[in-house]
C-alpha positions as CSV (number, residue, x, y, z in Angstrom):
1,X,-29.5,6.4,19.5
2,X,-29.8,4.5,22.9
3,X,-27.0,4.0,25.1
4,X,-26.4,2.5,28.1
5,X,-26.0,4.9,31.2
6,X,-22.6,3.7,32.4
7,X,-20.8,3.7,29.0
8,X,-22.5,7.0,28.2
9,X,-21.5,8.9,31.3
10,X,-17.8,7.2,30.6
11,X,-18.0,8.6,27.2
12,X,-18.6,12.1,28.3
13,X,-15.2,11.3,30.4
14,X,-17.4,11.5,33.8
15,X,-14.9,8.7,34.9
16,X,-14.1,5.0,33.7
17,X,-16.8,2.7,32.3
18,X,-16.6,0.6,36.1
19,X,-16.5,3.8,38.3
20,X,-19.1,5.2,36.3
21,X,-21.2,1.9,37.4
22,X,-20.6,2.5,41.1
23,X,-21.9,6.3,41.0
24,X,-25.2,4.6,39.7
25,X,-25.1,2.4,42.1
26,X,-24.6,4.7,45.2
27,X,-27.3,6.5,43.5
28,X,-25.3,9.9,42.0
29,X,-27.3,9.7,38.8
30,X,-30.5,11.3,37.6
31,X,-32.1,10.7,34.7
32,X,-35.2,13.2,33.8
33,X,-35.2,13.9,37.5
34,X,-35.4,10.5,38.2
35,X,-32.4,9.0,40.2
36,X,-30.9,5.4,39.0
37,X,-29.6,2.5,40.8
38,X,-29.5,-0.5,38.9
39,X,-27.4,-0.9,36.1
40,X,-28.9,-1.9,32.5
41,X,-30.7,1.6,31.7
42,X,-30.8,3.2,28.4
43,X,-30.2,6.4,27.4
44,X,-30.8,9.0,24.6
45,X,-28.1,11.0,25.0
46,X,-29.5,13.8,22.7
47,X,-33.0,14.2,24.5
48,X,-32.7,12.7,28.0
49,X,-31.4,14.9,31.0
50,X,-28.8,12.7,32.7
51,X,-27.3,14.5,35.8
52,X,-24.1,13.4,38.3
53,X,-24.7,14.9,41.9
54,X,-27.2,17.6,40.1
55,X,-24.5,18.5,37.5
56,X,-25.8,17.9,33.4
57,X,-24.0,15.9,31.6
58,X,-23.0,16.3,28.2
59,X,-21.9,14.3,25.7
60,X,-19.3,15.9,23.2
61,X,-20.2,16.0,19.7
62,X,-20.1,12.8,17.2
63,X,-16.7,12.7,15.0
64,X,-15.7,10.3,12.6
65,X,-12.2,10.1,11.0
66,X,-10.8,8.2,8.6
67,X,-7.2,7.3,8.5
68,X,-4.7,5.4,6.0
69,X,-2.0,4.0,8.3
70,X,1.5,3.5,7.7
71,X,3.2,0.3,8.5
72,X,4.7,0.0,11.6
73,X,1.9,1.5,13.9
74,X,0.1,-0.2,16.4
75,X,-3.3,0.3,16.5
76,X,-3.9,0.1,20.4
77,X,-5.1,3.4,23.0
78,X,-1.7,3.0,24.9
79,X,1.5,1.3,24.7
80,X,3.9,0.7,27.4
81,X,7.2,0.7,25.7
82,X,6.1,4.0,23.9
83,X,6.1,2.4,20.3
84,X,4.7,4.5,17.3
85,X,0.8,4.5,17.6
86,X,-2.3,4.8,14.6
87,X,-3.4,7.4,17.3
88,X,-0.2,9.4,17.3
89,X,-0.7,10.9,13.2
90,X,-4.4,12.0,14.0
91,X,-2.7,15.5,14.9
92,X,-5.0,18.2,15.8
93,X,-8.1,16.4,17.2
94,X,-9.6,17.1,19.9
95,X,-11.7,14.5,21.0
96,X,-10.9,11.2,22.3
97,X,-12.2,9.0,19.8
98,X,-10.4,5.1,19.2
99,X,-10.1,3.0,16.2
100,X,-12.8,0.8,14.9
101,X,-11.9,-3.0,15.0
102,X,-7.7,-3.4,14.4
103,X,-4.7,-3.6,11.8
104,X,-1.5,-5.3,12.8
105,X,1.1,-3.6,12.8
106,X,2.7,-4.7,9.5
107,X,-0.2,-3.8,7.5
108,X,-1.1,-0.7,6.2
109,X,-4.5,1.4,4.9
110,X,-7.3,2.2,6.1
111,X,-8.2,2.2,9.9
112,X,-11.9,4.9,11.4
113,X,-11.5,6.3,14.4
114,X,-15.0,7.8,16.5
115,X,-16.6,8.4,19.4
116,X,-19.1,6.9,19.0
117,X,-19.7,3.7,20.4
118,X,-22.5,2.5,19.5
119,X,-22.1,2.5,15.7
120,X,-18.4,1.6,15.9
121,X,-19.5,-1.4,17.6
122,X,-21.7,-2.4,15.0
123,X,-19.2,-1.5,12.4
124,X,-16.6,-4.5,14.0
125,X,-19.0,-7.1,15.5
126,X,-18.5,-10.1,12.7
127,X,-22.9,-10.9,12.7
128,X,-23.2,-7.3,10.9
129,X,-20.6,-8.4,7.9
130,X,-19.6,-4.9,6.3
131,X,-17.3,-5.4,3.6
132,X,-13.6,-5.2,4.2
133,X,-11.1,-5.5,1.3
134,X,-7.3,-6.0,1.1
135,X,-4.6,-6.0,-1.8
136,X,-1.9,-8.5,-0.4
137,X,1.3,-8.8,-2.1
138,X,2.5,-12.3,-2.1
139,X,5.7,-13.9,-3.8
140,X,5.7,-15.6,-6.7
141,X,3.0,-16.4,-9.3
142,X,-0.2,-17.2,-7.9
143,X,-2.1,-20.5,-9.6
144,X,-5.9,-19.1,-10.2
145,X,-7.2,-22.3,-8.1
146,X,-6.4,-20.5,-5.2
147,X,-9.1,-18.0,-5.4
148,X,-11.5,-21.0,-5.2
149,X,-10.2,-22.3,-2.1
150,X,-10.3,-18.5,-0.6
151,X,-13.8,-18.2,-1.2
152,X,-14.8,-22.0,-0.2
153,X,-13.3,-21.6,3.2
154,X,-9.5,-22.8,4.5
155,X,-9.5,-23.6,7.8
156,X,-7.5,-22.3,10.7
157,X,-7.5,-22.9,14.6
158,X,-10.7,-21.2,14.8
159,X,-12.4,-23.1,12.3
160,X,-13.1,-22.3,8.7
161,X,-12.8,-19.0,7.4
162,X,-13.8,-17.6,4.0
163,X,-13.3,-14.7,1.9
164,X,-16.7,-13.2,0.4
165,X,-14.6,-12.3,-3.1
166,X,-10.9,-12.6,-4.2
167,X,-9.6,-12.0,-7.6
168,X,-5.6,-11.4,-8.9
169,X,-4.7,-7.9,-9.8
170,X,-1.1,-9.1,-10.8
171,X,0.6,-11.8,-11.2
172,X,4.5,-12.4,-12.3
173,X,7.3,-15.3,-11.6
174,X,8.4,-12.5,-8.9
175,X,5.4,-10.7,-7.1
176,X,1.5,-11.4,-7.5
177,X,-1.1,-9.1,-5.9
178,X,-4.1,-10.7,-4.6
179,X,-7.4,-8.7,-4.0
180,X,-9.7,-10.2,-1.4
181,X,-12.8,-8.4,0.5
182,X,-14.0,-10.2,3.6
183,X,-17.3,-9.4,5.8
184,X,-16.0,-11.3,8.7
185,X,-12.8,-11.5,10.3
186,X,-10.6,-13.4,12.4
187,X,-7.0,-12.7,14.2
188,X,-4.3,-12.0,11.3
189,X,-7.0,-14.2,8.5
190,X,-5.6,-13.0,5.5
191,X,-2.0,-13.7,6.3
192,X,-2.7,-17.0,7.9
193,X,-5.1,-18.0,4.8
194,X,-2.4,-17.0,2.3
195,X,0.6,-19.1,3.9
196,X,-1.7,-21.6,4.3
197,X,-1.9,-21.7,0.7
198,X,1.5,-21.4,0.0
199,X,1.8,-17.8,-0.6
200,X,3.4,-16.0,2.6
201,X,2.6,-11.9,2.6
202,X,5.0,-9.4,1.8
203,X,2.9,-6.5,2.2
204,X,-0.6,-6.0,3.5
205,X,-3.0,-3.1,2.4
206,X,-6.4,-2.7,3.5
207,X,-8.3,-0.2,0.3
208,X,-11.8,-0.2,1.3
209,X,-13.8,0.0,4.8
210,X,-17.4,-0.3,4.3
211,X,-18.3,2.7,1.7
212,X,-14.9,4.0,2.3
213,X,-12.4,3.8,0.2
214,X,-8.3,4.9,0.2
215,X,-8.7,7.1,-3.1
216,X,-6.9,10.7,-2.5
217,X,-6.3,9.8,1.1
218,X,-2.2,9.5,1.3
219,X,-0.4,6.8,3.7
220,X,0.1,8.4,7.0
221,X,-2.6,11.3,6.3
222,X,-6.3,11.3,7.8
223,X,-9.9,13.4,7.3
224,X,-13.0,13.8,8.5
225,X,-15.9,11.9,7.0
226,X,-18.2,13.7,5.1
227,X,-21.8,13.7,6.3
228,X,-23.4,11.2,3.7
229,X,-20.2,9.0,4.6
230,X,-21.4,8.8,8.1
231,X,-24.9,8.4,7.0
232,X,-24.0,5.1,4.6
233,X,-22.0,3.8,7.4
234,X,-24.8,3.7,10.1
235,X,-26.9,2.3,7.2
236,X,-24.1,-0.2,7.0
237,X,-24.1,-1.2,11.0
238,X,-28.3,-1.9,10.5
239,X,-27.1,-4.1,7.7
240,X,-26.6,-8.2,7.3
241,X,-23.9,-9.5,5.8
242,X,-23.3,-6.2,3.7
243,X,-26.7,-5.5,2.8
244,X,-27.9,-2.7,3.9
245,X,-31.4,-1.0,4.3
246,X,-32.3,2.0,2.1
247,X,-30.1,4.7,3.3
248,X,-32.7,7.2,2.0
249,X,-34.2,6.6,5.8
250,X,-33.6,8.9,8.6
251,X,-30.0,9.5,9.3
252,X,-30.5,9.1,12.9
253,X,-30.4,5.3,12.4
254,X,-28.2,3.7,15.7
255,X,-25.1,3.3,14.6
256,X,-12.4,-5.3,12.6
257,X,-11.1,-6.9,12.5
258,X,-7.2,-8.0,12.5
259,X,-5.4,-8.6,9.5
C-alpha cells in the first residue's frame, strides 16, 4: 500500500507529521538511494528503502483492534483535564495506534483502533459509506412513521441527513429501541435526528462497524482482529457506499464518524 513519505516517516515515530516534512525538505531523506526534496512522494513501505541521514527506517507492524467502549470515555489521543480515555482500556498494547472516526462520550460500543493510516482513513471518509449501525434507546413509544422520515432524510444545520435502514426492536408506553445503520455520518446525527423527531436518546449503542460486530466482545473489553476481519475491512475501504469488491482478491488491497 502507498504512502506518502512524510506521514510514513511520522508513522515509524521518526518525528511529527510537519517535522518530518522539513527533514525532506533539507534533504535528510533517501528513498532507494535516491535523496527527496519535495514533498508529495509515495512510498511502499514494505518494499522501498527509505533512509533519515543513512539510518533505515522501519515501519512497525500493522495492528488492528477492536474495542466496545463504555460510556463516559472520550475518544480523543490526549486530554488536558486528564478525563477517562477509549485509549486508556486498550491495556497491554504496544503500539501507538488511534481510533478510527469517533463516539461521543455518552455513547457506547464499538470503536477500531490501528496504525494504519491509510485504510483507517478510508474506513471514516463519508464518499466510501461502510455501514455503521446503532440501537438507540429513546422514551416513550415510537409511531412506525418515523422510520420513514429516517430513511427519507431530516435535515440538520449541515443539510439533510439520512439513515440507509432503521427498523424498531422495541417499543413500550415507557422505552422504545430503535435500530438504525447509517453509511455516512455527521457530528452527533443520530441524536440530533431522533430529537428532531421528538424522541430525545437515553442511551446510545453502536453494534456493528463495517463486518464487525459486538457479539462476545464485553463493554469495556477489546481484541485483536482476526486476519480475514482485516482482509473484509480493506475490502470495505475499496468499497462505494457499502458495496464492496470480491474480497476473494489479494489481501494486500490499500486499505466515523460521531454519534
Amino acid at each position: 500500500m502507498m504512502e506518502r513519505l512524510h506521514k510514513f516517516l511520522a508513522r515509524c515515530g521518526v518525528a511529527s507529521r510537519r517535522q518530518c516534512e522539513v527533514l525532506i525538505a533539507a534533504g535528510h531523506v533517501a528513498v532507494n538511494g535516491q535523496k527527496i526534496i519535495r514533498m508529495g512522494v509515495q512510498v511502499d513501505p514494505d518494499s522501498d528503502d527509505v533512509r533519515v541521514d543513512g539510518r533505515p527506517i522501519r515501519a512497525a507492524p500493522m495492528v488492528y483492534y477492536l474495542l466496545n467502549k463504555p460510556k463516559g470515555y472520550l475518544v480523543t489521543q490526549r486530554d488536558e483535564f486528564s478525563r477517562r480515555r477509549a485509549a486508556d482500556l486498550l491495556a497491554g498494547v504496544q503500539e501507538r495506534v488511534f481510533p478510527v472516526g469517533r463516539l461521543d462520550q455518552e455513547s457506547e460500543g464499538l470503536l477500531l483502533f490501528t496504525n494504519d493510516g491509510g485504510l483507517a482513513q478510508r474506513l471514516a471518509h463519508p464518499s466510501y459509506g461502510v455501514p455503521k449501525t446503532y440501537v438507540a434507546r429513546v422514551r416513550g413509544l415510537v409511531d412506525p412513521s418515523i422510520l420513514s422520515r429516517l430513511t427519507q432524510g431530516i435535515h440538520l444545520s449541515e443539510g439533510r441527513v439520512a439513515a440507509s435502514s432503521a427498523a424498531i426492536r422495541y417499543s413500550s408506553y415507557e422505552t422504545s429501541t430503535i435500530e438504525i445503520t447509517l453509511h455516512e455520518g455527521q457530528n452527533r446525527e443520530i441524536r440530533r435526528m431522533l430529537a428532531q423527531l421528538g424522541y430525545p436518546v437515553k442511551h446510545l449503542r453502536r453494534v456493528r462497524f463495517g463486518n464487525l460486530t459486538d457479539l462476545g466482545l464485553p463493554v469495556g473489553r477489546f481484541r485483536p482482529l482476526r486476519p480475514r476481519e482485516v482482509q473484509e475491512l480493506r475490502a470495505l475501504a475499496l468499497a462505494r457506499n457499502g458495496v464492496p469488491p470480491s474480497i476473494s482478491r489479494s489481501g494486500n488491497s490499500p486499505g466515523l464518524l460521531t454519534n
